[in-house]
Short mmCIF file of the C-alpha atoms (twelve columns), coordinates in Angstrom:
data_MODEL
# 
_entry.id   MODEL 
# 
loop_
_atom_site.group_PDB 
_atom_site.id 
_atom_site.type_symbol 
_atom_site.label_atom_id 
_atom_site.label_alt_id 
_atom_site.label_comp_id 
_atom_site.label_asym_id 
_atom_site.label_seq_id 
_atom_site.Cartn_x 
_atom_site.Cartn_y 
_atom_site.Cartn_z 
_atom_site.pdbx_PDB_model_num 
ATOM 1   C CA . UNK A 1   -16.589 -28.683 75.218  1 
ATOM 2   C CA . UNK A 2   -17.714 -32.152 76.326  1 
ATOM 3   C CA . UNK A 3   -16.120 -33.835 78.686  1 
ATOM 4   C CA . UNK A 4   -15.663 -37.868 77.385  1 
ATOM 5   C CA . UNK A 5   -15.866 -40.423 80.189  1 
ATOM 6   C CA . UNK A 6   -13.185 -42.221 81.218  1 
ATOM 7   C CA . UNK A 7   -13.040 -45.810 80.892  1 
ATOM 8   C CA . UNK A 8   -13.317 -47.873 83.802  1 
ATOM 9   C CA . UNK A 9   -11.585 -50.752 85.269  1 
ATOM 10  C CA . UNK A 10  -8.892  -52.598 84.079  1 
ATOM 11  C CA . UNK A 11  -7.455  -51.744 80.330  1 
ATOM 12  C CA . UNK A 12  -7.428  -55.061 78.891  1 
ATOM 13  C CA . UNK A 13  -10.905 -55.935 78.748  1 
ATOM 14  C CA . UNK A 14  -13.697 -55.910 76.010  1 
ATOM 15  C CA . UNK A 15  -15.715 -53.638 78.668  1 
ATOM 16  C CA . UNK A 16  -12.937 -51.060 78.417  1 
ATOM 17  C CA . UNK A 17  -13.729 -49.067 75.073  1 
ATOM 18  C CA . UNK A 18  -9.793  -47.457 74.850  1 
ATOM 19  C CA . UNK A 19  -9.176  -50.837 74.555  1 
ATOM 20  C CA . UNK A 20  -11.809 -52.107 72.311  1 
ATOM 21  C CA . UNK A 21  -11.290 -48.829 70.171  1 
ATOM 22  C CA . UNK A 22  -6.942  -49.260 70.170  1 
ATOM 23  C CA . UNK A 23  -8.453  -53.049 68.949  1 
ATOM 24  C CA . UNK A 24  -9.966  -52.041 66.102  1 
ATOM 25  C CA . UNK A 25  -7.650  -49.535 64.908  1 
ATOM 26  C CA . UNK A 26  -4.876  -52.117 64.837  1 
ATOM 27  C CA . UNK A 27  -7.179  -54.416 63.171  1 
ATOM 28  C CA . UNK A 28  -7.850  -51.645 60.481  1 
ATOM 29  C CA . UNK A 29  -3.891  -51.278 60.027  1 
ATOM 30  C CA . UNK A 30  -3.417  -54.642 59.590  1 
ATOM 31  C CA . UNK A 31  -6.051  -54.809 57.076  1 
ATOM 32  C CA . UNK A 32  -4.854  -52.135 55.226  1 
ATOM 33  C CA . UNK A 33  -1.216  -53.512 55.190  1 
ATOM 34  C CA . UNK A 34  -2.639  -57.078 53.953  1 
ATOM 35  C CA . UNK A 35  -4.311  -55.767 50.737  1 
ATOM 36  C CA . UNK A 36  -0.971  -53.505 50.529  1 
ATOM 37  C CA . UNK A 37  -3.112  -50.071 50.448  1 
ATOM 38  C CA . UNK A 38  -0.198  -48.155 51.192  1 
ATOM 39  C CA . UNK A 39  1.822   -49.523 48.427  1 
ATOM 40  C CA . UNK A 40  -1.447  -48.710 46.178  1 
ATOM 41  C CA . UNK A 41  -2.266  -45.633 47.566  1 
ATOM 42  C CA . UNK A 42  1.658   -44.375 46.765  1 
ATOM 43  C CA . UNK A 43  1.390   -45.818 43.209  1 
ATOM 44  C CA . UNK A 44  -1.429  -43.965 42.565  1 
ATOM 45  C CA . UNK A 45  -0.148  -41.213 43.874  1 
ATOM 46  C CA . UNK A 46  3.228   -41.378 41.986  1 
ATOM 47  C CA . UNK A 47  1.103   -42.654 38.686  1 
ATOM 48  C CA . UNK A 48  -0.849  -38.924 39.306  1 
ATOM 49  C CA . UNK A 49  2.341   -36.994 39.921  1 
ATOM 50  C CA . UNK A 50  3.864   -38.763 37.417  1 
ATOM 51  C CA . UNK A 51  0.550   -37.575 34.788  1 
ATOM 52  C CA . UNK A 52  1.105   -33.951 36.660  1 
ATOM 53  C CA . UNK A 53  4.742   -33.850 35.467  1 
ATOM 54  C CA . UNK A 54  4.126   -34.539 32.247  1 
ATOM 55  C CA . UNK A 55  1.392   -32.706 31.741  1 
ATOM 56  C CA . UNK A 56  3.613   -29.651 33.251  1 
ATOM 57  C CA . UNK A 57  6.191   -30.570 30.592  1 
ATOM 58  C CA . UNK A 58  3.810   -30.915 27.805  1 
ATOM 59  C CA . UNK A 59  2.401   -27.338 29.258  1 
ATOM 60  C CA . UNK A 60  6.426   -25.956 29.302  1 
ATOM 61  C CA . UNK A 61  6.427   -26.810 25.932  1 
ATOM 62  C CA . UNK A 62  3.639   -25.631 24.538  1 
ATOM 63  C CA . UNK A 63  4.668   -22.426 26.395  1 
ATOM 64  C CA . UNK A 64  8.052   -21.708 24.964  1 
ATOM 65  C CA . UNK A 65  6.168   -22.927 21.093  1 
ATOM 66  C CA . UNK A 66  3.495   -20.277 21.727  1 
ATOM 67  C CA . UNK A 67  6.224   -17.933 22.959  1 
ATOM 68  C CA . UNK A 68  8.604   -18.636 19.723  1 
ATOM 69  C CA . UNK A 69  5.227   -18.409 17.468  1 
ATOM 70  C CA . UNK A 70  4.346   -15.302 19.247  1 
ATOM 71  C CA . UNK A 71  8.359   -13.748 18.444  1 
ATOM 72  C CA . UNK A 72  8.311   -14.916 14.856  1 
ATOM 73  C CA . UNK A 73  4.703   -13.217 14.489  1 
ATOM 74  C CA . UNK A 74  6.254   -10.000 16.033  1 
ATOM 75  C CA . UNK A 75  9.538   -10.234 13.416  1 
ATOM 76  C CA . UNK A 76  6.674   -10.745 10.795  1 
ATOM 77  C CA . UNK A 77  4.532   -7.915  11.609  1 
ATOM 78  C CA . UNK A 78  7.979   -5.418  12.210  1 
ATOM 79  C CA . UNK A 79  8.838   -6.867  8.441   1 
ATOM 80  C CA . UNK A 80  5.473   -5.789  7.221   1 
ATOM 81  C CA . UNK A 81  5.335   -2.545  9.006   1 
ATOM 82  C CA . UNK A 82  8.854   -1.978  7.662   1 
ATOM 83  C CA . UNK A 83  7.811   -3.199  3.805   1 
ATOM 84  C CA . UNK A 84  4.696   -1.133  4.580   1 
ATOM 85  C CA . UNK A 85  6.919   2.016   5.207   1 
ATOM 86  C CA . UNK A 86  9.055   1.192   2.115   1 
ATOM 87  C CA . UNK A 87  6.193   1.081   -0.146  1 
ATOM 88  C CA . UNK A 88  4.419   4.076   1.271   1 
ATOM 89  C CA . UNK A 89  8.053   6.013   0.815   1 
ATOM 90  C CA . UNK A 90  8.983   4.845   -2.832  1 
ATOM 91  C CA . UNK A 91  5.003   6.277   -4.028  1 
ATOM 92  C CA . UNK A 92  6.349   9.398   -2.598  1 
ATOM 93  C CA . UNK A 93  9.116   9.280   -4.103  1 
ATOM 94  C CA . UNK A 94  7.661   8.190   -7.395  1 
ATOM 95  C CA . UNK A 95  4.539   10.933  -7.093  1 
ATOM 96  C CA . UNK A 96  7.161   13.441  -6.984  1 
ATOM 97  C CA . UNK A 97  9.107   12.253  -9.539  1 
ATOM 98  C CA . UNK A 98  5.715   11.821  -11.192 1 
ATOM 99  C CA . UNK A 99  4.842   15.699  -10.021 1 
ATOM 100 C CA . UNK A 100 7.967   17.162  -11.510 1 
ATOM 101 C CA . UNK A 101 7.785   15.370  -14.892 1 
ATOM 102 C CA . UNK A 102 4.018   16.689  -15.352 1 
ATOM 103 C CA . UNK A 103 5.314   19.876  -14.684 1 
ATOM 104 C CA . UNK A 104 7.636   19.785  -16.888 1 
ATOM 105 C CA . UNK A 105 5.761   18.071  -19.907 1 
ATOM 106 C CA . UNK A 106 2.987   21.162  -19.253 1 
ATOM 107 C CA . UNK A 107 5.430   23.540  -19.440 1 
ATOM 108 C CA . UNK A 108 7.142   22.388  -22.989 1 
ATOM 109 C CA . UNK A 109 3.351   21.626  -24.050 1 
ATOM 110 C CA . UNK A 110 2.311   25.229  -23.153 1 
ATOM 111 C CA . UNK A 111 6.025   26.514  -24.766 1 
ATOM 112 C CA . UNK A 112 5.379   24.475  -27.784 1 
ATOM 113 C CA . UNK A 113 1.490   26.204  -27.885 1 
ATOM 114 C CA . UNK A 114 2.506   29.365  -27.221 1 
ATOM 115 C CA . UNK A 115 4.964   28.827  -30.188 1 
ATOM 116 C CA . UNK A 116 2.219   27.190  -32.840 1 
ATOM 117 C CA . UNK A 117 -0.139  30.264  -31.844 1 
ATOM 118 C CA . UNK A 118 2.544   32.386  -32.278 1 
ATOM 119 C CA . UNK A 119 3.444   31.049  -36.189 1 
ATOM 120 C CA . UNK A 120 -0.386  31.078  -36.679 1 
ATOM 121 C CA . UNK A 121 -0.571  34.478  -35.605 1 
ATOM 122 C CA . UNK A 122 2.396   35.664  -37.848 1 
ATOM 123 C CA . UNK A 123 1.113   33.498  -40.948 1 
ATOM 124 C CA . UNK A 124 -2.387  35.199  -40.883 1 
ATOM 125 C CA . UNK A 125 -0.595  38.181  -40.213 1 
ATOM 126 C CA . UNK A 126 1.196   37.401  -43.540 1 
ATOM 127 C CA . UNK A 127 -2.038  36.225  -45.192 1 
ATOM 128 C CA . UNK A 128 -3.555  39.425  -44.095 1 
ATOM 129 C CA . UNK A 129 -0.514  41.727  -45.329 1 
ATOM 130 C CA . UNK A 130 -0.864  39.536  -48.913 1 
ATOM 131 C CA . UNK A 131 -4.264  39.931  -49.015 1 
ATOM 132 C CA . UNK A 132 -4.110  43.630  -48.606 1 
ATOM 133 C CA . UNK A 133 -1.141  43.629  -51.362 1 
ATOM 134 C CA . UNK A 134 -2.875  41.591  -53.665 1 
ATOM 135 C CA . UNK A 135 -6.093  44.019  -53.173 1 
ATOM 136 C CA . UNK A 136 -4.346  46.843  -53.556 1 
ATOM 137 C CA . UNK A 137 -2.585  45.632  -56.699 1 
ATOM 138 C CA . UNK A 138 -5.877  44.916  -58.230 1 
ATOM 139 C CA . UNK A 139 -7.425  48.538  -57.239 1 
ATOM 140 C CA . UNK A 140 -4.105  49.664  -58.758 1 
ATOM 141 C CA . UNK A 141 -4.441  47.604  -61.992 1 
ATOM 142 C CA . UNK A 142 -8.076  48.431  -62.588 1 
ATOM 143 C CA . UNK A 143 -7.166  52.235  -61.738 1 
ATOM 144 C CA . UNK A 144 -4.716  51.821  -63.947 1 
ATOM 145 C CA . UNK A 145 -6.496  50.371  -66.782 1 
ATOM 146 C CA . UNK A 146 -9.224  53.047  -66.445 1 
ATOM 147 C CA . UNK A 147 -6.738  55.718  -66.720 1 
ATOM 148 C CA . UNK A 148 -4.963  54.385  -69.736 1 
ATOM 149 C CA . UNK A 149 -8.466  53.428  -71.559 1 
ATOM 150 C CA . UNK A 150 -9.141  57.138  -70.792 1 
ATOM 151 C CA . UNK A 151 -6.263  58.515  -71.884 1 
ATOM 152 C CA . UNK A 152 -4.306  56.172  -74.311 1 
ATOM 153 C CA . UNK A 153 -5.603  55.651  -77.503 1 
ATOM 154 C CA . UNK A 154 -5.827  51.832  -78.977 1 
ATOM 155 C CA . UNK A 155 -2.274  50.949  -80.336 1 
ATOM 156 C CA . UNK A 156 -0.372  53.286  -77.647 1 
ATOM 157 C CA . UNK A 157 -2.132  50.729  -75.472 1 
ATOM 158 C CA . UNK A 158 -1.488  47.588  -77.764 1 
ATOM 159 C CA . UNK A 159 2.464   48.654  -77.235 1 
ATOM 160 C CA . UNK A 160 2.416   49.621  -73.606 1 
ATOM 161 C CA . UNK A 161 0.986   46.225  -72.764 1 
ATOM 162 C CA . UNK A 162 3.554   44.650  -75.075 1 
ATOM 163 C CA . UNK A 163 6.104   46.336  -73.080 1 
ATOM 164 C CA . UNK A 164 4.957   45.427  -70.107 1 
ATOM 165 C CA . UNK A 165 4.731   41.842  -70.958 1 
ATOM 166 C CA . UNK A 166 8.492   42.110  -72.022 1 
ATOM 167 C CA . UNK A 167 9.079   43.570  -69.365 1 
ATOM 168 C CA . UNK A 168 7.310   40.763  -66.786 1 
ATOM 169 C CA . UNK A 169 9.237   38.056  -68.880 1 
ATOM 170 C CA . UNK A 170 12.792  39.407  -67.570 1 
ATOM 171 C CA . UNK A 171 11.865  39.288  -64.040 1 
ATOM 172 C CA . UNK A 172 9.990   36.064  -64.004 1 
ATOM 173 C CA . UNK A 173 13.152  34.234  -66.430 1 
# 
């Protein structure tokens, strides 16, 4: 630490720097208070806290808008995520309906196939059974007609088939 010297002789005098030094700073006071620096100095710093106070306001508000954007974004994305959920449970819904109804059109479509191949099955079972008839007839007929050319003699024949025809003409009227 340094020790200052200490001023001496009397206190009043330009040789005395206290005194030269309490000089000067007056001087400097009363400067300042002639070109009103204090009065400048405190508007400027009232002009800066008045800029700081409204730029704190302007920040409040901005604040509570970003924080009221922010909520209604939140409602939004709950709506969505809500809708979403909807959506999502009504094609479930529908796929089962959807499910159900398949198997139940595949079920009357296989009944109603199962039904054509059984009336196909029957009717060429009926075509067969006809066939076989109508074969048989014929064998019948030409064994028949073999016999009776072997056997009958021309006009026992001619009235035979006469009979016959007679007789074919009652069941068919």
């Amino acid at each position: 630490m340094m020790i200052l010297p200490m001023a001496s002789g009397p206190f009043f005098s330009l040789n005395n720097t206290d005194f030269v030094v309490l000089i000067s700073f007056l001087l400097f006071i009363g400067v300042l208070l002639y070109f009103k620096v204090p009065g400048i100095v405190a508007g400027l710093l009232d002009k800066r806290a008045d800029t700081i106070r409204t730029e704190l306001e302007e920040a409040r508000a901005l604040r509570e808008e970003a924080q009221s954007l922010l909520a209604s974004f939140k409602r939004k994305q709950k709506e969505v995520q809500d809708q979403a959920a909807n959506i999502v449970s009504s094609a479930k819904v529908e796929a089962d309906a959807a499910l159900v109804q398949a198997k139940e059109d595949l079920q009357v479509t296989m009944q109603r196939r199962i039904a054509a191949a059984k009336d196909q099955i029957a009717s060429a079972e009926q075509a067969a059974v006809n066939q076989v008839r109508d074969r048989a007839i014929a064998v019948a007929v030409e064994a028949a007609a073999k016999v009776i050319t072997d056997k009958v003699d021309g006009a026992k024949a001619d009235a035979m088939i006469d009979a016959a025809i007679a007789d074919v003409r009652g069941k068919l009227h």
